[in-house]
C-alpha positions in Angstrom: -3.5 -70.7 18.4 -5.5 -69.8 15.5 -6.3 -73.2 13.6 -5.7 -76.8 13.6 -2.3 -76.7 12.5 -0.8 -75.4 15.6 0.0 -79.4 17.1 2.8 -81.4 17.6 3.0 -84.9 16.7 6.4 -86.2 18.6 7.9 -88.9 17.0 4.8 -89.9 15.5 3.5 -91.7 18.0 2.2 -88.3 20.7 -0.6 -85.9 19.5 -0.4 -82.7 21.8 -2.1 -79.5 21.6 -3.7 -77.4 23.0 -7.3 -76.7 21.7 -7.6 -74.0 19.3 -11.0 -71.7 19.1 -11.7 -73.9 16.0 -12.4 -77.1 17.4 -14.1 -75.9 20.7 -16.9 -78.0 21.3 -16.3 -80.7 19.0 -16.4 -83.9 20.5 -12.6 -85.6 21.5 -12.7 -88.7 19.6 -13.4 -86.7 16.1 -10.4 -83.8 17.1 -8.0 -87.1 17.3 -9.4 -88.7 13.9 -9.3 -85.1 12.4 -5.9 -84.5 13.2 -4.2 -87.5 13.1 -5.9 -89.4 9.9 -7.3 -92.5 12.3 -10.7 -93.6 11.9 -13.1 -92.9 13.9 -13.4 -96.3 15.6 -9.3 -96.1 16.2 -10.3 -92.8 17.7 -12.3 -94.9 20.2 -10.3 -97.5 20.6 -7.6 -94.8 22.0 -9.9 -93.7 24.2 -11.4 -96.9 25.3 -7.7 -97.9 26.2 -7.0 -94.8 28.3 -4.5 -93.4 26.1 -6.6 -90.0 25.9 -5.9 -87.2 28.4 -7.3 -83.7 28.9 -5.7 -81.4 31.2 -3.9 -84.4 32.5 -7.3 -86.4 33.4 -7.7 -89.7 31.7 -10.8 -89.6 28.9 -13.4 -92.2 29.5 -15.7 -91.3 26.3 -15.2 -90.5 22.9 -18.4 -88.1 22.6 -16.7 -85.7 25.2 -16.5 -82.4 23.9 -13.5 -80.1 23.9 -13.4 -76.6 25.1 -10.9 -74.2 23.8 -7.5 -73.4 26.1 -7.7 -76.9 26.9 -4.5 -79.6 27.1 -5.2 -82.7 24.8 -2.1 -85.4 24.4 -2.8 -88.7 23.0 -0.6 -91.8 22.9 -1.0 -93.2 19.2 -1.0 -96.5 17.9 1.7 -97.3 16.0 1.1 -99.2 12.9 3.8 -102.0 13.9 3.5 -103.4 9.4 2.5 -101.9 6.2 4.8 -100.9 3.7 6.5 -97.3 2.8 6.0 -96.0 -0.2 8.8 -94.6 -2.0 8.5 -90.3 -2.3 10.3 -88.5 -4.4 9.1 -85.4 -3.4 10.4 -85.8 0.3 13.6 -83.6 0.5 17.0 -85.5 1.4 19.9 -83.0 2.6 22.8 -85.9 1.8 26.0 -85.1 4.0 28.0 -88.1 3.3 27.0 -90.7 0.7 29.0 -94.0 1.1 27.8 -97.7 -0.4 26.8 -99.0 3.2 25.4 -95.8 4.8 24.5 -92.3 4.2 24.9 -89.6 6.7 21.6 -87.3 6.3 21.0 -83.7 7.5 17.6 -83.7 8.9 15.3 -80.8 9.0 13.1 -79.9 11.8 9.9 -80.7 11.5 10.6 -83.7 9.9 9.7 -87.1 10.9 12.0 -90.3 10.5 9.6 -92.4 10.0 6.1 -93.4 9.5 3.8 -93.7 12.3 0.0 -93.0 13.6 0.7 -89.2 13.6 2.0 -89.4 10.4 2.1 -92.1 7.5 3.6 -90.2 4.3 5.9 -87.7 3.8 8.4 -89.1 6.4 12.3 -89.1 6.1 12.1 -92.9 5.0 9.7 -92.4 1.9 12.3 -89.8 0.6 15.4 -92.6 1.3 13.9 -95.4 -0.6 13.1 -93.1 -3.3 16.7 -92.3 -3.6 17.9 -95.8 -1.9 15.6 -98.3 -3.3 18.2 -100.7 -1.8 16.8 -99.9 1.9 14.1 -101.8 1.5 15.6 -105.4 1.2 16.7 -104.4 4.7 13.4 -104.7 5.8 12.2 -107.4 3.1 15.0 -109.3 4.7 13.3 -108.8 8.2 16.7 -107.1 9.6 14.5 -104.0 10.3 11.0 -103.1 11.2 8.7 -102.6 7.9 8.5 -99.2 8.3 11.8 -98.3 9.3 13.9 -99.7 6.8 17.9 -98.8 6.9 17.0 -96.9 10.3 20.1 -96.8 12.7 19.0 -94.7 15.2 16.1 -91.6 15.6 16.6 -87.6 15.9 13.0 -86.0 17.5 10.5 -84.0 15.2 12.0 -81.2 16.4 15.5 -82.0 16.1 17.5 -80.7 13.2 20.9 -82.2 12.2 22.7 -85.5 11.0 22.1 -88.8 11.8 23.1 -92.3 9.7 21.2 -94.2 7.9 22.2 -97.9 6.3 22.2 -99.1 3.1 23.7 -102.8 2.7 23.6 -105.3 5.6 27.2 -105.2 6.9 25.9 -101.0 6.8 23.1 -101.9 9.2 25.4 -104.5 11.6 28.2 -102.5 12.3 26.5 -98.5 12.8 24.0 -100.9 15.6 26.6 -102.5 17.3 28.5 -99.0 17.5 25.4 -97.8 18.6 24.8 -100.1 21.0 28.5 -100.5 22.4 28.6 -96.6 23.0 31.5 -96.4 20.4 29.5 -93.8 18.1 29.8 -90.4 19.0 27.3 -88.2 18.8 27.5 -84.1 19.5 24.5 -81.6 19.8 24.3 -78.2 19.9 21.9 -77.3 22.6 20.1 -73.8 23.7 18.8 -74.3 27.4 17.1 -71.4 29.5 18.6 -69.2 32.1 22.7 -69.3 32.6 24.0 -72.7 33.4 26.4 -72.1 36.3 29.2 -75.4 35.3 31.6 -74.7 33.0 31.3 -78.6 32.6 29.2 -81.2 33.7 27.4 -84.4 33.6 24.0 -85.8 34.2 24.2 -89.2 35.1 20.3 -89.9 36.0 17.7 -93.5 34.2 15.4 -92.5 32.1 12.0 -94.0 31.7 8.1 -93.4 30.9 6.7 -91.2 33.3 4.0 -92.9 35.5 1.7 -89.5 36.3 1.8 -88.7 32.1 2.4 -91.6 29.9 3.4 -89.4 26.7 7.0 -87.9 28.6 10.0 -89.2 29.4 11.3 -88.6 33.0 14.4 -89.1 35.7 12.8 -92.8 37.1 15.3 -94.8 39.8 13.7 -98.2 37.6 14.6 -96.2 34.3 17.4 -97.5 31.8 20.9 -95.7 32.4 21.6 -92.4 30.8 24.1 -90.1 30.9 24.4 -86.9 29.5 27.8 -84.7 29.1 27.5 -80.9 28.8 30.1 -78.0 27.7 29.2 -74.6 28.3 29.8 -72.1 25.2 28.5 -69.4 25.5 26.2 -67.3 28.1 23.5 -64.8 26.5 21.4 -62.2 28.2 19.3 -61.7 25.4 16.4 -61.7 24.7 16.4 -63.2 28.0 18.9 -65.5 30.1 20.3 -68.4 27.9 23.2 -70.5 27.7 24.5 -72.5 24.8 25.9 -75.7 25.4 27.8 -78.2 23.7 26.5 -82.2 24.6 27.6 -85.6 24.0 25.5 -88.6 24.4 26.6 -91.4 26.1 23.5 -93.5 25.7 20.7 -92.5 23.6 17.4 -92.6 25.1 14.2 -91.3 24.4 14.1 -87.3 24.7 17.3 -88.3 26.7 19.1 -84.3 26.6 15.4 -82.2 27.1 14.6 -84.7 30.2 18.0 -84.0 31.4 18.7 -80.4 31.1 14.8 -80.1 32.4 15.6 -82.2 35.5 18.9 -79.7 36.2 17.0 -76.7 35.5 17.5 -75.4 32.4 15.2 -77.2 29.6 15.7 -76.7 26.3 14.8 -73.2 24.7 10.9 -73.5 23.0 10.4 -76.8 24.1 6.9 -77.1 24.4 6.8 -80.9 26.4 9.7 -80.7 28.9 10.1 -76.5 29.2 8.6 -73.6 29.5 5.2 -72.0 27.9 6.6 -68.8 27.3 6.8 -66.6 23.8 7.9 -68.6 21.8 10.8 -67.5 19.1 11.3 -70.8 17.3 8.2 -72.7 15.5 6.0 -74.5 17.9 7.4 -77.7 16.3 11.0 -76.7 16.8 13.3 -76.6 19.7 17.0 -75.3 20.0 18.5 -78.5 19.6 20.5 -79.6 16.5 22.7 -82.5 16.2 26.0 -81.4 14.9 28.8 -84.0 14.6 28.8 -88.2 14.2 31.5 -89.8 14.7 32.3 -93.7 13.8 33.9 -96.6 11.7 33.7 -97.6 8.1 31.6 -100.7 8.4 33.8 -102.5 5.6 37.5 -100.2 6.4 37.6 -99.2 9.9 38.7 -95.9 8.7 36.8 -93.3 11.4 34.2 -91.2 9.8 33.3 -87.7 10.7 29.9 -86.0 9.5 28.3 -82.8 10.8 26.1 -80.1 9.8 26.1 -76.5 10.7 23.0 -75.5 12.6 20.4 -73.7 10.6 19.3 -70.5 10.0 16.7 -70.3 12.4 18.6 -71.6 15.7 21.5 -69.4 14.2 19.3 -66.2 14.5 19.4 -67.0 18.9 22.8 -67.5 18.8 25.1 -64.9 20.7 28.5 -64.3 19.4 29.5 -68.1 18.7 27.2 -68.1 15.1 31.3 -70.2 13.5 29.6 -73.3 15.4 
């Protein structure tokens, strides 16, 4: 890494990096305020509350000073009010436009919605500039100030569609799909080495992991998840890959990079759950793209398809399947 913007805020809420020659020796709590826009005094706060670890060792003092190669991740505080402002500037890739929803094609790189790691530029500001409506969602207390309309969350590094609300009946009916597993929801996924199924499941909770507080992991306490998995396509190069198709059946956190980690085969370039090798994708972005949604009209029950093509980039890994 070369400079300070080699990091990875995940879901705005996780600073992790690995320190660059530029801030070697600058003390831990300043790194976190420089990179994250906190004060210093959060900064300290953060540390002061254990939430600070380097090279997996909690950080007991802000005035510790950071030497270059080393791991820093950070839990976040996320603001839990404030209001978004409305940005124009923030690209919306509209897939489906509808009164009660909108079906958006998110880029990676970009985060849903505001938090420590990031308070402006997020997929929301660019929604309520295009969907002032949104915000009585919120206004009306139906949805968390600073995720107004939001129906469900793709990662930082997760490309693809995902529905957003617009009215109240909108907001209602995509949750209780959501929550009664009756949305469907397909990814296209690049793991490493050859997966040996043709098919498969992973059936395995999911919860915070109790040695590093920032990842997900497999946890017998953990909420259910279950993963399904189709094998497309196996590729050789530039080294042993295999594309998969997957369906969620439950949607937790990080829920298909903690799975295909735990069965051996994490997610191409993803730096949390995967391997540290040379990387071919962005060190924000990971082979995972979500490619179809599937539900009913709020207001007709008519069923609803949306998807988006993967993009460019994940396209350029692809073997002989690029018609996905």
């Amino acid at each position: 890494m070369s400079g300070t913007d080699d990091f990875e805020v995940v879901d705005a809420e996780t600073l992790d990096l690995v320190i660059p020659a530029t801030l070697d020796a600058i003390r831990v709590d300043r790194v976190i305020s420089l990179l994250t826009g906190l004060s210093r005094s959060e900064a300290t706060e953060m540390v002061a509350a254990g939430a600070v670890r380097v090279n997996d060792r909690v950080v007991t003092k802000g005035s510790a000073t950071l030497e270059e190669g080393q791991h820093l991740v950070a839990v976040l505080p996320v603001p839990e009010s404030g209001v978004v402002e409305p940005d124009a500037s923030v690209t919306v890739d509209v897939v489906l436009d509808d009164e009660d929803f909108a079906v958006i094609n998110k880029a990676a790189g970009q985060v849903v919605h505001p938090g420590a790691g990031q308070r402006t530029g997020t997929l929301v500001a660019g929604l309520l500039a295009r969907y002032p409506q949104m915000q009585l969602l919120s206004d009306e207390g139906l949805c968390e100030p600073l995720r107004p309309g939001i129906v469900h969350r793709l990662d930082k590094g997760t490309s693809g569609v995902l529905v957003v609300a617009k009215t109240v009946e909108g907001l209602v009916s995509l949750r209780e799909q959501l929550a009664s597993r009756e949305m469907g929801r397909t990814y296209l996924g690049m793991v490493e080495g050859h997966v040996a199924e043709e098919r498969g499941v992973v059936d395995a909770p999911i919860g915070r992991s109790t040695r590093t507080p920032t990842l997900m992991a497999v946890r017998a306490d953990g909420r259910p998840a279950r993963t399904g998995y189709d094998v497309l396509e196996r590729i050789d190069k530039p080294h042993a890959m295999t594309l998969l198709r997957l369906s969620l059946d439950t949607g937790r956190t990080h829920q298909i990079r903690v799975h295909m980690a735990t069965i051996g085969h994490p997610v191409v370039n993803d730096p949390r759950y995967g391997h540290r090798r040379e990387r071919r994708l962005p060190e924000e972005r990971f082979w995972l793209h979500s490619r179809t949604l599937r539900f009913v009209h709020p207001l007709t029950g008519e069923e609803v398809t949306a998807g988006a093509a993967p993009p460019d980039d994940l396209v350029a890994l692809m073997g002989e399947r690029r018609d996905l």
